[in-house]
Every structure is written in C-alpha cells, then in structure tokens.
N, C-alpha and C positions, 0 to 999 in steps of 0.2 A: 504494500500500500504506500502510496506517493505522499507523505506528509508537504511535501512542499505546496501542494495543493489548497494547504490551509493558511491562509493569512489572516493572522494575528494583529487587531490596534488594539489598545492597553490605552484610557481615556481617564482622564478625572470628569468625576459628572458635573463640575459646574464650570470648566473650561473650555471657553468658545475655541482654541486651540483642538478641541478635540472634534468640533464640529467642521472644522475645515480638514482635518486630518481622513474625518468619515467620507466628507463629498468626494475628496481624491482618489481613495480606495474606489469608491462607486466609479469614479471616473476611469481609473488606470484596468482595475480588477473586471469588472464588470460580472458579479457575481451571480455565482446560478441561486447559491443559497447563503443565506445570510444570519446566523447563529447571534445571539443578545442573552447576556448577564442578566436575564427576568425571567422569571415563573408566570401563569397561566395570570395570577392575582395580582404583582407588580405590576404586568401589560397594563391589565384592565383600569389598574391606577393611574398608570401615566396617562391614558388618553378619557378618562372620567371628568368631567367638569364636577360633578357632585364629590361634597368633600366625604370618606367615608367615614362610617359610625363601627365603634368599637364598641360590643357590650360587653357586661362582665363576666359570660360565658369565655369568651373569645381571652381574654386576659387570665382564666383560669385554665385552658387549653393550651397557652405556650408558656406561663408561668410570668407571673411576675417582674421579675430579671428581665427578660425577655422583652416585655412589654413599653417597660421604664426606658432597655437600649434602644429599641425602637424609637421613642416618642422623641430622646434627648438626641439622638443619632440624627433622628429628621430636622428637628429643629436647629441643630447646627448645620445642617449644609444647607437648609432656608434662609438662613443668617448671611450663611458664607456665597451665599448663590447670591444675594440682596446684594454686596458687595461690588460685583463684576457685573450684575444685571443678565444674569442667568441663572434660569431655574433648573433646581437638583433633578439629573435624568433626562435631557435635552437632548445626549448623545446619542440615546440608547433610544429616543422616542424619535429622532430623525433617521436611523439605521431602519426602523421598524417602516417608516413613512418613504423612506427612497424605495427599499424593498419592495413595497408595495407598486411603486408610480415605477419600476423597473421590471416587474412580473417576477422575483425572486421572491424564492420560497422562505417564508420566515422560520426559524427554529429557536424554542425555548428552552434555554439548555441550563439554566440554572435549576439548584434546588428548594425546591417549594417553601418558601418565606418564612410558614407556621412549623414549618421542621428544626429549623435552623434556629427561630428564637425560641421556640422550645430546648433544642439543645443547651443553647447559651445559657437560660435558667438552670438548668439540669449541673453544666457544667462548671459556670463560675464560682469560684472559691473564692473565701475568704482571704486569703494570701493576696488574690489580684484585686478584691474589693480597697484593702487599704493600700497598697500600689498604688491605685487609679486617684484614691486618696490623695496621696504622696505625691504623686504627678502632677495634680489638679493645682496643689498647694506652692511647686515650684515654677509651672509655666506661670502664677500670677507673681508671685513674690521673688520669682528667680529668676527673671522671662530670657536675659541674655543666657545665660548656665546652658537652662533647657535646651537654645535653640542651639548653642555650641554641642550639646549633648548628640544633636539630632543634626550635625552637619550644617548649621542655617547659621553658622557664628559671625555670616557679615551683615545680617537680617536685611538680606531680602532674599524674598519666596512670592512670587508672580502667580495669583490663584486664578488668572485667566488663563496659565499655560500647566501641560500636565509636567509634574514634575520629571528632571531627567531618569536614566533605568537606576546609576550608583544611588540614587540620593533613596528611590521606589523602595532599592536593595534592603539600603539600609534602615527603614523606618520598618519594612516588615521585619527583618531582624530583629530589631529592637523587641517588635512587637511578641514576637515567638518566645523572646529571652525574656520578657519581664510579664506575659500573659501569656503563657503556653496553653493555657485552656480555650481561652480567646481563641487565638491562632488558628487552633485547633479547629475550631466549630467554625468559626468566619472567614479562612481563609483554606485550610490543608484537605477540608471535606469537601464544601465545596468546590474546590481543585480536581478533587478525583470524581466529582458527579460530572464534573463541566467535561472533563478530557473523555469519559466516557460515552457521554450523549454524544464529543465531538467525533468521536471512533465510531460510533456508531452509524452518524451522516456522511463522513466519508467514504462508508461500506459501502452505504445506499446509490449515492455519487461519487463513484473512483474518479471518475474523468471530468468532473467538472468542479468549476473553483468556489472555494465556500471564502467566506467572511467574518469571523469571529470578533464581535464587539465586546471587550470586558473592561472593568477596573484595571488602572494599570496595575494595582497590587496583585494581580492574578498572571499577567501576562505571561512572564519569566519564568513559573514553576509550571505554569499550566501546560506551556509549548515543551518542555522537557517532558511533562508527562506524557501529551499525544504522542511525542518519539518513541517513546516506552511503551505503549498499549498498538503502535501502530507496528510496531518491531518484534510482538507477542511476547514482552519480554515480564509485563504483567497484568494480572486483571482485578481492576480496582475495585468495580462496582456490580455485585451478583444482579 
C-alpha cells in the first residue's frame, strides 16, 4: 500500500494560516477523498447555527472531568479565536465545505467526542489535577519562566499562524511528560483510531489521493503510525 498517497496538513483551529494552507492542498492535490479530525456530532456542531443544550444526563455519561474540559477547553479557543477574528474549527468546516463544492468524499475519522471525554474523566489523576494547578499559577505569576519553559523565551507566538513542527514537538512532549494520562486519552488514542480509519480509506482507495485535515499536534505521530499499519507492521485498533 502506497502511503504517499496520503497527505497530511496539521492546522491550529483558529489560524487563518491554516485556511490558506487547506485551499492549496484542494488546489495542488485535488483530492478524491478528504478525511477531518471530527466525529459524526462535532460535524453536526460546526455547521449548527442553534447553540447546543447539554443536560445533566449527558454530563453524567462522560463524567464530570470530562465535561468541565470541554466547556473550559471551548471557551478558550472562543477567547483565542476573538483575538485573530477566527472562529475555533474554520479549518476543519472549510475542508468539509471545499469537499463538498469538489464532489470529494468526506470521511470522519476521528473518535466519537462522548468517548474520549468520558475517558479523560475516567482517566485524570490527581497528580495532573495539581500540575494543571501549578501551571495555571506560573503562566500568570511566572508568564516569562513559563514561556522560556515552552520554547517562547523571546514572547512572540503568532496565533494566526500554526505553530512551527520543533516548537508542535515540543509542547506535546511536554504534554506526555507532565500529563501522561492526558496524552494518553487526547492525543496517543486518538492517534491510533485516526491512522486506523486512515488504513482503512486507503484500502478502499489505493489509487486515489486522500487528504487528511488534523490538529497539528497529531500530524507527526499520526503519519508514522499510517507507515506502521500500512507496512503491517501493526494493528492498532480491533
């Protein structure tokens, strides 16, 4: 199986950088099928005008934890999208919207949103709870430290553009080494569902070009893993 076949962009969701990165791949590529970092229920939110309603069923099926990442998680890239004047998910709702005015076959390759923050409940510990703590407490009172901690020691960081791959590299490192349970659920599982669903579009389509729209934090392990699964060297996901 021809992995080269799959091209890979790695996108921050609120940089218009990534939106011109998308239109040139449609341009250059011209993809038969076009794979996106959303579930069936993400889709349906990004192109929803109605704001959804959360009940308290719904909060006791992913847990708690789960719930709170969510809401704090949105609300900062609404914050951080206010900033540059782009809303969180623009990327991933123009990849779905070219696809479509191209007659390319969309594919939903992530996993299901109520999985994953149910994991994150399940999984975060106490250990990364005061971490998160601890971190909180030094980007406000520490802000230079921090950003030297994280590579940004001459503070600037451009959130219209996606960050470079060293810099990608190294914030998910970070992230693995000081929230390995985190990691774990938000980035390492869903890695192995994404390269999966991506093996398995490729089978379907040997000869024709696909398109994979993700987080750039995915990009780099995600493309080693399709080398891996397309090489039989392993099978991620029963």
């Amino acid at each position: 199986m021809d992995y080269r076949k799959l091209a890979i962009i790695g996108t921050s969701h609120i940089a218009k950088q990534s939106l011109e990165e998308i239109r040139n791949a449609f341009s250059e590529l011209k993809p038969c099928v076009v794979a996106v970092e959303l579930d069936q229920q993400r889709l349906a939110s990004l192109f929803s005008k109605q704001k959804s309603h959360v009940s308290m069923a719904d909060i006791v099926r992913i847990g708690v934890k789960g719930y709170l990442f969510a809401v704090v998680g949105g609300w900062l890239q609404r914050k951080l999208g206010s900033i540059v004047g782009m809303e969180p998910g623009s990327e991933m709702k123009l990849a779905v919207q070219l696809a479509k005015k191209n007659n390319a076959k969309i594919a939903l390759i992530d996993q299901n949103i109520e999985i994953t923050l149910r994991k994150f409940s399940q999984r975060l510990s106490w250990k990364e709870k005061l971490r998160f703590i601890s971190d909180l407490f030094k980007s406000v009172f520490f802000k230079k430290r921090a950003m030297k901690e994280l590579g940004l020691d001459d503070g600037k960081f451009d959130l219209a553009k996606v960050p470079d791959k060293e810099l990608v590299s190294k914030l998910i490192k970070q992230l693995e080494k000081r929230y390995p349970n985190v990691y774990d659920v938000l980035v390492k599982q869903r890695n192995k569902v994404m390269a999966n669903n991506l093996h398995r579009i490729m089978q379907q389509f040997p000869e024709e070009q696909i398109l994979a729209v993700v987080g750039a934090g995915h990009e780099e392990e995600l493309l080693e893993m399709v080398k891996r699964r397309a090489e039989g060297k392993v099978d991620f996901v029963k």
